[in-house]
N, C-alpha and C positions, 0 to 999 in steps of 0.2 A: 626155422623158416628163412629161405635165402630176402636179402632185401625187396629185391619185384616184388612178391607175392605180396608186400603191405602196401604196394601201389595202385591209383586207379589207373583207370584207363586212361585218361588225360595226362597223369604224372606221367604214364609209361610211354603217351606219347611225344611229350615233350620231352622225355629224357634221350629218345634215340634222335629227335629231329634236330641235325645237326647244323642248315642251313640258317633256321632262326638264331644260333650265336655264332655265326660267322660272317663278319662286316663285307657287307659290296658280296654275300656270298651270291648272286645271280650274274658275276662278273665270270666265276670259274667256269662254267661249261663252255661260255659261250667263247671264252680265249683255250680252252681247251679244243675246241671242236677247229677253232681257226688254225690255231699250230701244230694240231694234224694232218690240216688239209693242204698246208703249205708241206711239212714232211714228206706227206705220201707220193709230194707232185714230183720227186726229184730220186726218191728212195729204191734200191733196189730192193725190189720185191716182187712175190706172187700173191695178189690181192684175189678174194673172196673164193677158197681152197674149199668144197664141200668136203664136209665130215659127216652129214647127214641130211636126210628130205627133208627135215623140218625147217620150218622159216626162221630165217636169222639163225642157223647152225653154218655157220659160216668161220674162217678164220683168215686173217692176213701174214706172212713168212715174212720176214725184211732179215737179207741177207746182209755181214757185213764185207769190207773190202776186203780183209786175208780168209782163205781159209778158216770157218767156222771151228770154234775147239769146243762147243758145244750149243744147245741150245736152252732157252729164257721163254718159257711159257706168262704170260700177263694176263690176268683174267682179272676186267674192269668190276666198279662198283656199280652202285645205282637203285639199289636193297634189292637184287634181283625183280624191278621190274623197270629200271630205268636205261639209258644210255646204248651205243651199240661200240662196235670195233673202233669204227673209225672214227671215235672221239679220241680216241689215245694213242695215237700209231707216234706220235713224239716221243712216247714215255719212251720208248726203244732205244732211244741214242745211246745211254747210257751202257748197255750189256753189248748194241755193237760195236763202240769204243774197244768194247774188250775182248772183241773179236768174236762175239757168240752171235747165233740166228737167234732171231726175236717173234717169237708165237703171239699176234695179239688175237684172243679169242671172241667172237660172237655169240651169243647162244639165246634162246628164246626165252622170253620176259613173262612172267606173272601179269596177268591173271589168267593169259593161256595157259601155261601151264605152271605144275606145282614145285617146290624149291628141290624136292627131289627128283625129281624129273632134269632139272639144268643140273645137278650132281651128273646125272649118269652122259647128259652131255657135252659136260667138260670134261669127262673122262673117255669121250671118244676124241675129241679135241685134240686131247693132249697125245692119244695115240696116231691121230693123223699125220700133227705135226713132227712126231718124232718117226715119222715114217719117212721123210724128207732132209732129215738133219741126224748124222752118226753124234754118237760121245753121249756126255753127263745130261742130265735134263736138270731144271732149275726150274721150280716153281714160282710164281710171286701173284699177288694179286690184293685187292684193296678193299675195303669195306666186306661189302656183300662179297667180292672177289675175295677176299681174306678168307672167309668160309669156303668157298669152291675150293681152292688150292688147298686147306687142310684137310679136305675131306678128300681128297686124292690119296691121301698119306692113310687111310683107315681100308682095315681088308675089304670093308661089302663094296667101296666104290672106285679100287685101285684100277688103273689103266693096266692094260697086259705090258706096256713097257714100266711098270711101276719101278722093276729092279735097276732102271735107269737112273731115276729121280735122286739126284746128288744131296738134293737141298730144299727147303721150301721155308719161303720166307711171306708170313701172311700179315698184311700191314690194317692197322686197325681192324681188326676180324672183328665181324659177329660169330663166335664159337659157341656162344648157349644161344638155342633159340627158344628157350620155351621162356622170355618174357616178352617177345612177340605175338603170342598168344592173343593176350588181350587187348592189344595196339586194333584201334580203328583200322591201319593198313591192313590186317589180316583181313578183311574181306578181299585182297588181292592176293594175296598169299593163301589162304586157305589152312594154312597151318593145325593141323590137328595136334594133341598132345601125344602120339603115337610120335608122328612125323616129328614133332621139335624134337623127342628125345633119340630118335636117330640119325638127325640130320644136325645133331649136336657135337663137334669135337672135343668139346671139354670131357664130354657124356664117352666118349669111345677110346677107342688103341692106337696109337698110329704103328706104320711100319719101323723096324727097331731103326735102320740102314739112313734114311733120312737125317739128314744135321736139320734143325728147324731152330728158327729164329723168330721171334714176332716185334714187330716196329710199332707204336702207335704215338701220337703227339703229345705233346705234356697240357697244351691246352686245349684236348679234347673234350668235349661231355662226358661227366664223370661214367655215363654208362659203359663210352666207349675205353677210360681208363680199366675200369671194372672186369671186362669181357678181354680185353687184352692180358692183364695178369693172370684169370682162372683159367685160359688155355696157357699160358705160362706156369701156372702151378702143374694144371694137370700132366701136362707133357714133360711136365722139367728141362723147358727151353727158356736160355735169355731174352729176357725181355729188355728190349730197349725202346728209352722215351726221351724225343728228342724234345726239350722240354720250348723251343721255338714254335713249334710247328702245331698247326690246328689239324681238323679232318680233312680239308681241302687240298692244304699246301704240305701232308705230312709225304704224298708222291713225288716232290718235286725233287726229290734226290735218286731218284730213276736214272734221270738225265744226267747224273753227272759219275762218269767210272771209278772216279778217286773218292767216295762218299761211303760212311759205313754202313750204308742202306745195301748199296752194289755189292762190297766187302762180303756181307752175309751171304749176298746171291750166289755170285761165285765162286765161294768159298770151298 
């Protein structure tokens, strides 16, 4: 019997709600949302790129100043039902330092639709974007983003540029979904036991060709240490834990190109 399953619902809740141990955490979005919005005002880019009719299937391109040597797909957190693009168009700096275009992805929120449903469209996403930008593709993405970008890497929900995809680096992933299940939030999620067990990467295959790396903080909640190794097992990728950094501030090495958060990226 894995540990969730001797959990209540309440336990289960608390153990993924990351905001209740993170101090002044009501402080992050909203310095988040401002240092994107100063970014976006100066940045070259092509802002809100349809990839599809659906509302908030949107994504933003930010080009850097040489020649692009490839592209950095970002696919935000928010448990797939929170946040949009343009909270994060800062995290970018970092991979355009390095000369890559920066994909930061949109896609529509739970409880309109279900976690499978934003699989299949961050997977037109990431083929939009690389319809616009030649070379490697690099995946990365955070929390609930962490699970989008591995599940890119699994055959049922690969993009047709999938044989592009150099890399994918999922930071604090949710990769089991089925102790979601019983979480009060699944009334947003809908999550059946069908769906956790396919929309799970610890549960599936990734592509051989991918180098994968998973990042998570050292003083995370122990669920999110937990979910970070078992896709670390399953995949037999390094796991690295930067034993500083919580769930909040475990992104903030995005921004910086010389950091072995980037190193992984574009590796």
């Amino acid at each position: 019997m894995q540990h969730w399953q001797q959990m209540s619902q309440a336990e289960l809740d608390a153990a993924y709600a990351n905001a209740d141990y993170i101090p002044d955490a009501g402080s992050f979005p909203v310095r988040w949302a401002a240092e994107a919005a100063i970014f976006r005002a100066t940045a070259n880019a092509m802002f809100d790129i349809p990839y599809d009719a659906a509302e908030r299937a949107r994504l933003d391109l930010f080009h850097p100043v040489n020649p692009a040597r490839g592209l950095v797909v970002f696919v935000h957190g928010g448990y797939w039902r929170r946040f949009g693009k343009s909270d994060w168009s800062h995290f970018a700096k970092g991979a355009l330092a390095a000369d890559h275009a920066v994909a930061i992805v949109g896609y529509p929120l739970a409880p309109l639709v279900r976690i499978a449903d934003i699989t299949r469209h961050v997977a037109q996403a990431v083929d939009c974007a690389a319809a616009h930008v030649d070379g490697p593709i690099r995946l990365t993405g955070h929390s609930a983003g962490g699970h989008l970008v591995a599940r890119m890497l699994m055959p049922d929900a690969s993009p047709v540029c999938a044989g592009r995809i150099a890399t994918c680096v999922p930071i604090s992933p949710v990769a089991d979904l089925r102790p979601l299940v019983p979480q009060s939030l699944n009334a947003d999620w809908r999550l059946d036991e069908a769906e956790a067990l396919s929309e799970s990467p610890v549960l599936g295959h990734k592509r051989s060709q991918a180098r994968v790396a998973i990042h998570v903080g050292g003083d995370e909640r122990p669920s999110f240490l937990w979910q970070a190794r078992a896709l670390s097992d399953a995949w037999r990728a390094p796991l690295r834990v930067d034993r500083r950094k919580h769930h909040f501030d475990v992104i903030d090495d995005l921004l910086d190109p010389a950091s072995d958060l980037m190193a992984d990226i574009l590796a």
